[in-house]
N, C-alpha and C positions, 0 to 999 in steps of 0.2 A: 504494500500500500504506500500508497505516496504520503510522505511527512511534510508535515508544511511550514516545518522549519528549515525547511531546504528549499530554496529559489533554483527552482528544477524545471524548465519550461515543458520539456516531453512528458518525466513525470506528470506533471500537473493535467495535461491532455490525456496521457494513457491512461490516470485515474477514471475519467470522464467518461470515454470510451469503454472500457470495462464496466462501466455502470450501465449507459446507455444497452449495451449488448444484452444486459439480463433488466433493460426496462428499471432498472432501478429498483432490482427485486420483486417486479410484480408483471414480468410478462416471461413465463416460464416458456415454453414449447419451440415449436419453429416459428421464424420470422424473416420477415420482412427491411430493409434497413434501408430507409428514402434519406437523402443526402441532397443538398443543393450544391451550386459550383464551388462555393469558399472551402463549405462542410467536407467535401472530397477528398480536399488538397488535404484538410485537417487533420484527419480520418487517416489517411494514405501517406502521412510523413512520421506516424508510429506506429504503425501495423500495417502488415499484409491482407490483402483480401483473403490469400489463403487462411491465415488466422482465426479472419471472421466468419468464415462458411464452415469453420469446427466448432464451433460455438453456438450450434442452432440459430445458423443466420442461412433461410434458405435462397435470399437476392440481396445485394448491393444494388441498387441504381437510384436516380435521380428521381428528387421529386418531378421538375416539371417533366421532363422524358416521360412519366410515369403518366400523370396527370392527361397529360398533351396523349398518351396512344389509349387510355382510359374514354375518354370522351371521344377518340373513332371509332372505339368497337362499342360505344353505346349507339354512335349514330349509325351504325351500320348491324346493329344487334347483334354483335356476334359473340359467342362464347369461347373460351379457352380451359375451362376446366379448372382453372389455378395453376397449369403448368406457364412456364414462364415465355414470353413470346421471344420473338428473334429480336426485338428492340429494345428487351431488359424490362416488360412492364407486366403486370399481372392482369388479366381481363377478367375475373369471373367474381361477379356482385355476390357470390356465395363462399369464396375463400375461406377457409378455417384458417387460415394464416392470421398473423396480427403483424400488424407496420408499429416499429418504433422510426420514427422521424427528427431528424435532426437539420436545424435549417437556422442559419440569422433572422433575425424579427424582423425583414423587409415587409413593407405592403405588398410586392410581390410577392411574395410565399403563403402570408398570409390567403392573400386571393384563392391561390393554387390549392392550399389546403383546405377553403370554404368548397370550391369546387367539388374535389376528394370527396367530402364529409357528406355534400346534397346524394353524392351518389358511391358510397362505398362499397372500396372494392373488401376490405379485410374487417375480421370480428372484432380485431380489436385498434384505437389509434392511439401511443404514446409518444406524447409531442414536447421534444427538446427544444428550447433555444437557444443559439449560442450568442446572448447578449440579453441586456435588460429591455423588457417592452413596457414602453410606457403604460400606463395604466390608466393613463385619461386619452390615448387614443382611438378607442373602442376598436381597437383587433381581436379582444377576446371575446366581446357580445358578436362579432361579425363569426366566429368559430363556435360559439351557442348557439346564435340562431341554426348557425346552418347543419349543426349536431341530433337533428330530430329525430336519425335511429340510436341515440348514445351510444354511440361506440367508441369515443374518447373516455378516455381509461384517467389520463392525469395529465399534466402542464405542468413543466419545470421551465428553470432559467440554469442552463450548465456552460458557463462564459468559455467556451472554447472559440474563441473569435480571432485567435491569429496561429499562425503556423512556427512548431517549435522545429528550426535544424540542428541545434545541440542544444546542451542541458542547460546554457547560459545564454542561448542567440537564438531570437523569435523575429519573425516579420510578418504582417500584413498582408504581403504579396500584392501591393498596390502597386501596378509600374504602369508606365506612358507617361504618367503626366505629373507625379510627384513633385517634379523640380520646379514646374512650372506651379501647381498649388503652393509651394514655400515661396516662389518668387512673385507670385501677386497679390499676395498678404499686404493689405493694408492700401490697396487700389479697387478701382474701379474694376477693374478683371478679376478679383476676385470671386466675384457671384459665380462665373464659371464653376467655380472648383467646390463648390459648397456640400456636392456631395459625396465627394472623395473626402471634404475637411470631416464633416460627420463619421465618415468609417473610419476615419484615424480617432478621433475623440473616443466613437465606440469602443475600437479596436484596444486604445490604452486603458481607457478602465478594465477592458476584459481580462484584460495583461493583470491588471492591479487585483482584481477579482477570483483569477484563479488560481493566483499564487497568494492568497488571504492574506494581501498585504495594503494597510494603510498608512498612505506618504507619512508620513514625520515631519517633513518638509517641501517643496517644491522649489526647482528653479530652473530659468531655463536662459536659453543664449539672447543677451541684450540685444547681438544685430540683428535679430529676426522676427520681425514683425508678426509670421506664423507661429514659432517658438513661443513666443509673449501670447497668444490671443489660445494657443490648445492646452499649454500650462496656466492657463488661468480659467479655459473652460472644464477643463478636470477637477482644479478647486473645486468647483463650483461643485461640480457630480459629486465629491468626495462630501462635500459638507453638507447639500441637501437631501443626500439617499442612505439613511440607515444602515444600510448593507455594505457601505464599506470599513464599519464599526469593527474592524478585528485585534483584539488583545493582543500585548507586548508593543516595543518598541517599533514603528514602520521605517520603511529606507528610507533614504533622499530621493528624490524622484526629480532628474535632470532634464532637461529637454533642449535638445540643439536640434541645432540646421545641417543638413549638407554642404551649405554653401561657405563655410566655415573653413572646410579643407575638401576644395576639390583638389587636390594632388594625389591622395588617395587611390579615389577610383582609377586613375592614372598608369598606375604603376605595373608591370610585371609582377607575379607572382611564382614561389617557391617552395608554397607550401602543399598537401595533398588536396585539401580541399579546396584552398584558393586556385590553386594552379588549374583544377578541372575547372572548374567554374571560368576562368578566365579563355582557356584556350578550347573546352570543348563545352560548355555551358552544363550546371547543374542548377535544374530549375525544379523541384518540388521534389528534390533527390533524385531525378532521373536525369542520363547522362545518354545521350546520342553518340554510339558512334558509325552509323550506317553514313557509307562513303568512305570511311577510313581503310586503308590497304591489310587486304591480307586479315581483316577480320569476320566471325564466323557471322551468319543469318542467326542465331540466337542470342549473340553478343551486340546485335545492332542495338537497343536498346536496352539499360540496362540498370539496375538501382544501388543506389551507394547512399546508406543511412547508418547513422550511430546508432537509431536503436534497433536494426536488423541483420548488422552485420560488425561483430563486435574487431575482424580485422583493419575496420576505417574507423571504428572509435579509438583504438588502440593510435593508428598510424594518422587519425586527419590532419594534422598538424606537424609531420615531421617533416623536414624538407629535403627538397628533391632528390638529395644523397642519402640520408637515410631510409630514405621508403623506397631508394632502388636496393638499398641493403635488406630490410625487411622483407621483400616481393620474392628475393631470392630463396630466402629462410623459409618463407611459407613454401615456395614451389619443391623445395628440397623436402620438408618435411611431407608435403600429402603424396611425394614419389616415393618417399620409403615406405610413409603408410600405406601404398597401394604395394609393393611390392612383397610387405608380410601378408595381407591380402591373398595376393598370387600362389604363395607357401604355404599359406593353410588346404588342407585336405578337407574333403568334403568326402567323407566316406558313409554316411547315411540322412535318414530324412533330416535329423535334430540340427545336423551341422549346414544342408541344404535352406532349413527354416531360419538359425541364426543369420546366415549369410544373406539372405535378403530382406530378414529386416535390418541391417545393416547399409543394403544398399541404396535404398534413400537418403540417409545421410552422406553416405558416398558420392551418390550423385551431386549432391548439395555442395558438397564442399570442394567437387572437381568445378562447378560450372563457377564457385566463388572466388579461386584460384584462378580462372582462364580470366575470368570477369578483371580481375586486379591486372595481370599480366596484360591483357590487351589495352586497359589506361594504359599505362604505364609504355605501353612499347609506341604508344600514339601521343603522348607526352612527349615524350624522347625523340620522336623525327619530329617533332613540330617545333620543336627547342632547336634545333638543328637547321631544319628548313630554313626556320624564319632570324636565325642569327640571333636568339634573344637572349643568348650570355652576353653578348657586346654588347647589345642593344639594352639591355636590363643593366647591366653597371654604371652605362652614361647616363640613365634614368634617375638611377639614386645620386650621381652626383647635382643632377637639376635641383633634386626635391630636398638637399641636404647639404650643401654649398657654397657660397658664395665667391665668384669666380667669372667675371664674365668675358673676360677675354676667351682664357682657356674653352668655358662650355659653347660660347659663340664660333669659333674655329672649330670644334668638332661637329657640332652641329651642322654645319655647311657639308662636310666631311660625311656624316650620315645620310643627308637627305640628297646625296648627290651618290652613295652608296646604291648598285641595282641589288643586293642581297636584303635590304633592310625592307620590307614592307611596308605597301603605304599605310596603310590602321599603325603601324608603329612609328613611321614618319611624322603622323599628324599629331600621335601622343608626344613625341618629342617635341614637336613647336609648340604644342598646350603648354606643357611644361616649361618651355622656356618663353612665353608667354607671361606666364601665373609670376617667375621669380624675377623677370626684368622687364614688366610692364611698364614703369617708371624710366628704365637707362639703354631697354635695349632697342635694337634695330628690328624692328618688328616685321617692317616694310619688305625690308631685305629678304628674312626668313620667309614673308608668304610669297617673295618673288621667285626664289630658288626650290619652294613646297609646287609652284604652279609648273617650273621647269621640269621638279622629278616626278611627275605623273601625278601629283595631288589634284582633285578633283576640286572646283571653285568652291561646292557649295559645301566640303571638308573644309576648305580654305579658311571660308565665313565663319565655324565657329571657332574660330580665335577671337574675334570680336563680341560672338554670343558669351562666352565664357568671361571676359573679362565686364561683360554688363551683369553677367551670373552672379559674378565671385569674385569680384576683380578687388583691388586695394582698397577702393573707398568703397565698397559694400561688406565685403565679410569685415568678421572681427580681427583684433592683432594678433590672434597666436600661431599662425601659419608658417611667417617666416622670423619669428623674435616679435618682436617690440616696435623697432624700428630703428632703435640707438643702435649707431656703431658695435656698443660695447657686448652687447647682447648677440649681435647677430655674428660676432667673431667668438664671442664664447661658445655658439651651439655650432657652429662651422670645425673649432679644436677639437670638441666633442666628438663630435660625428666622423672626423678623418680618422681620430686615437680609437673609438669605436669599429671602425671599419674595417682596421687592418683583419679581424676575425674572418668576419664575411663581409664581401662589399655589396652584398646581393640583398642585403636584409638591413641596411644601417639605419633607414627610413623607420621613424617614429611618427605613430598616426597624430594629431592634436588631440584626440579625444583620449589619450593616454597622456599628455601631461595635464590635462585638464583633470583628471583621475587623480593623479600623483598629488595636486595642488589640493586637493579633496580631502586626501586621506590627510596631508600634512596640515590640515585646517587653514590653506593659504588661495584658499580660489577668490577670487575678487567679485565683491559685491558689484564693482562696475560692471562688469564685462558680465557677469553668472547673474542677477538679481534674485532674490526671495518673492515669490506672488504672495505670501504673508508671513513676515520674518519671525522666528521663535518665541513665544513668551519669555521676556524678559531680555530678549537680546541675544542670550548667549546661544552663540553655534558650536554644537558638540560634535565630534566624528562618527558619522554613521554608522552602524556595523552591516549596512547592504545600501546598495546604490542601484537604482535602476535607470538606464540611461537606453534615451531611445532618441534617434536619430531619425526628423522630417526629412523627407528627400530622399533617402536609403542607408544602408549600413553596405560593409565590405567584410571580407572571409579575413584581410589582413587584420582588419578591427577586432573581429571576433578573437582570429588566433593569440593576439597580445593578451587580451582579455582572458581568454582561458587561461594562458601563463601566467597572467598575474593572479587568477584565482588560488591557483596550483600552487604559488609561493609560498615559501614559507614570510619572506618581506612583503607580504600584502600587508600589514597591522591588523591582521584579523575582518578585514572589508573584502566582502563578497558582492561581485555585480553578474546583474544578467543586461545585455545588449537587445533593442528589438529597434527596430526600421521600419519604415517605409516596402523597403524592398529588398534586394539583395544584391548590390551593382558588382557587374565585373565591368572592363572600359566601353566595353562595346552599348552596354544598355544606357550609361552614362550618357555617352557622346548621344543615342541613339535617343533621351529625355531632352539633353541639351539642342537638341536639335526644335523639337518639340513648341521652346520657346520663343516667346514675340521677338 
């Protein structure tokens, strides 16, 4: 069971889920399990379908799928028995089956389940929400009236409302438009985004909800007009809804912008989970690699989750050299294990029956083995291909440096390189962009971007970028302060730093912003309180929850998980949740997005 003195984001969901699946102790037999698009992703980032079809779950599908082939074979009168159609929906108004339902409290759904209820299909309906439904909105009399054969059983609120990828890093899974909802905060274009702003608001209570956690304090990034306006509509939820009244001390509960450090999204990555994500996309744990060379038809798509596959919770985080160390160790150990396999004798029935109940697991752990190995061999020529040892060292020196002669002469040097790729051309003019907005020749660089094959309307967001996130909109902790002194002290730093790995020296902001945290030195300017402590005094938190309008990055999370890990955290435990989950491509591909 999950303890909730642990800021556990999976836990917290897999509690949920496990409840849901037995109805919450009152929907015994076979079932039914209706899910909307959020609830899916929700659902499907801590367990397997196969999981839940042992569990007297006799369908997974979608409410409105369901709904929507529901009302054809009423108008077409047709019957199915209760066997389940080719579309995933049940037709027969006589099912002995029961639906447990799990959906966000939109008017959509709501609608879809009035529908259901006028003409049901199953004996029995439990109906989850993964968020609070207001109570003066009259969606529950719209679900009684329309309830006239009762077959609604019960109505919970079970805040599973964002998606947990490790036990410390949760998102939303808002993307498109993210940057642009944080970037017209406190405009006229505003209105636009009000209800994306809603599903974030939603979204962070849920977060605060299902980890029974209430703020201690709030604060969020002074430069972001969005930051200010969601960190003070949470107040709000927190103060006038009883329900988030939970005993012991609450975290801090931080609120920044993206725009704070786009250099971030930017960057190469090195680590196992950043790295996929950045160069072959992992989107709701699922990893594409159809098109890639020399891989099988069953490896084309394929899943990489902490909580299903305990070889990437072990290894998410190690970098590139370790986890080709690792990959080796696993592939050497299930060759032995298959080879005492081969040595056992099967000399009657007993040894015949052991052996193949064995051989599912077998099977399991041959396809989890190939699964790692073909990452990995598709990592490795794409690191290769596209030169991004080179190309990744010169990066960290942009984002951690100060140098502009030297990075302006290589620079030219790159983008005049046929080995370097444009998607990684264009990160490097960002990058040197973002650190010599103010001294450099900018002109120059998108004149030599347009000579090596960069595309104009690539070209253009250097310009978007610098109206994003440029000097006089984000805050100062991106490159120092601004004083001399300061920016040659994090420059000694970061070279003495370096000589380790020069691949990794880059420090996200939202990690010294953590450090200035725990040391009680974050600055009222820059961080503000939406209602400062009784009495004044600011004590150090023993949990911090920090989420990030715009998106979070795999680089953010991994620091974060290390500093959990430490024994020099001071005893401060944070969990990370976002917007979304950027690698550069989704980035540039938001920043494009905007006016």
């Amino acid at each position: 069971l999950f303890k909730y003195n642990n800021m556990d984001g999976i836990a917290s969901i897999q509690t949920y889920i496990n409840r849901l699946i037995a109805g919450d102790g009152k929907c015994d037999g076979m079932k039914v399990l209706l899910l909307d698009a959020t609830t899916s992703q929700v659902v499907s980032c801590v367990t397997s379908q196969t999981e839940i079809l042992n569990r007297e779950v006799y369908l997974v599908t979608r409410l409105d799928r369901h709904v929507l082939s529901s009302n054809k074979s009423n108008n077409q009168g047709s019957m199915t028995n209760g066997h389940t159609m080719s579309n995933g929906s049940l037709g027969s108004s006589t099912s002995h089956l029961k639906a447990v339902c799990f959906v966000r409290p939109t008017e959509t759904n709501f609608q879809l389940l009035v529908e259901e209820l006028r003409h049901p299909k199953f004996a029995e309906y439990h109906l989850f929400f993964a968020g609070i439904v207001n109570p003066n909105s009259g969606l529950f009399r719209m679900l009684a009236e329309a309830d006239e054969k009762e077959r609604v059983v019960q109505l919970q609120e079970f805040y599973g409302d964002f998606v947990p990828i490790n036990e410390d890093l949760v998102t939303l899974n808002c993307r498109d438009h993210s940057l642009a909802m944080t970037a017209s905060a406190g405009t006229a274009l505003a209105r636009e985004y009000v209800h994306l702003y809603e599903r974030h608001r939603e979204g962070l209570c849920s977060i605060l909800l299902a980890l029974r956690r209430k703020p201690s304090a709030i604060r969020y990034q002074q430069s972001s007009a969005l930051a200010k306006q969601l960190a003070m509509d949470v107040h709000e939820a927190v103060l006038s809804d009883q329900i988030f009244h939970f005993r012991g001390k609450g975290p801090l509960l931080l609120v920044l912008d993206r725009m704070d450090d786009p250099v971030t999204p930017l960057l190469s990555q090195w680590t196992y989970q950043a790295m996929v994500h950045e160069l072959l996309g992992l989107n709701n744990n699922r990893v594409l690699l159809k098109g890639a060379p020399g891989v099988n038809k069953d490896l084309e798509e394929v899943v990489l989750s902490a909580s299903q596959d305990d070889f990437f919770k072990v290894n998410r985080h190690s970098n590139f050299g370790e986890l080709g160390e690792a990959i080796k160790k696993l592939l050497d150990d299930f060759q032995k294990q298959q080879t005492q396999h081969r040595r056992e004798n099967i000399s009657s029935i007993e040894d015949m029956q052991q052996f193949m109940e064995k051989f599912p697991q077998l099977r399991t752990q041959s396809h989890n083995v190939s699964k790692h190995v073909a990452i990995m061999g598709e990592l490795a020529r794409l690191v290769d291909v596209c030169s991004l040892m080179d190309v990744s060292q010169f990066e960290q020196e942009l984002a951690c440096a100060d140098d502009h002669a030297s990075h302006f002469r290589e620079l030219l040097e790159k983008l005049g390189n046929p080995r370097v790729k444009t998607p990684d051309k264009l990160r490097l003019g960002l990058l040197y962009a973002l650190r010599y907005e103010q001294s450099g020749n900018l002109n120059m660089v998108k004149s030599q971007m347009q000579k090596s094959g960069v595309s104009a309307d690539m070209i253009e967001l250097m310009d978007k970028m610098l109206r994003y996130a440029g000097a006089s909109v984000r805050g100062p902790g991106l490159y120092g302060s601004g004083d001399i002194m300061t920016k040659m002290t994090k420059s000694l730093i970061t070279s003495v730093q370096g000589v380790n790995n020069v691949y990794s020296q880059h420090v996200p902001v939202v990690m010294d912003i953590i450090n200035n945290v725990v040391k009680g030195k974050l600055k009222e300017s820059s961080h503000p309180f939406v209602e400062k402590p009784l009495g004044g005094v600011i004590s150090r938190p023993n949990e911090l929850i920090i989420f990030i309008a715009g998106g979070v990055t795999f680089e953010e999370a991994t620091k974060i998980s290390e500093f959990n890990a430490s024994s020099q955290n001071g005893g401060v435990k944070i969990l990370l949740g976002g917007s979304t989950i950027h690698n550069s491509t989704s980035f540039l591909e938001e920043l494009r997005n905007l006016a």
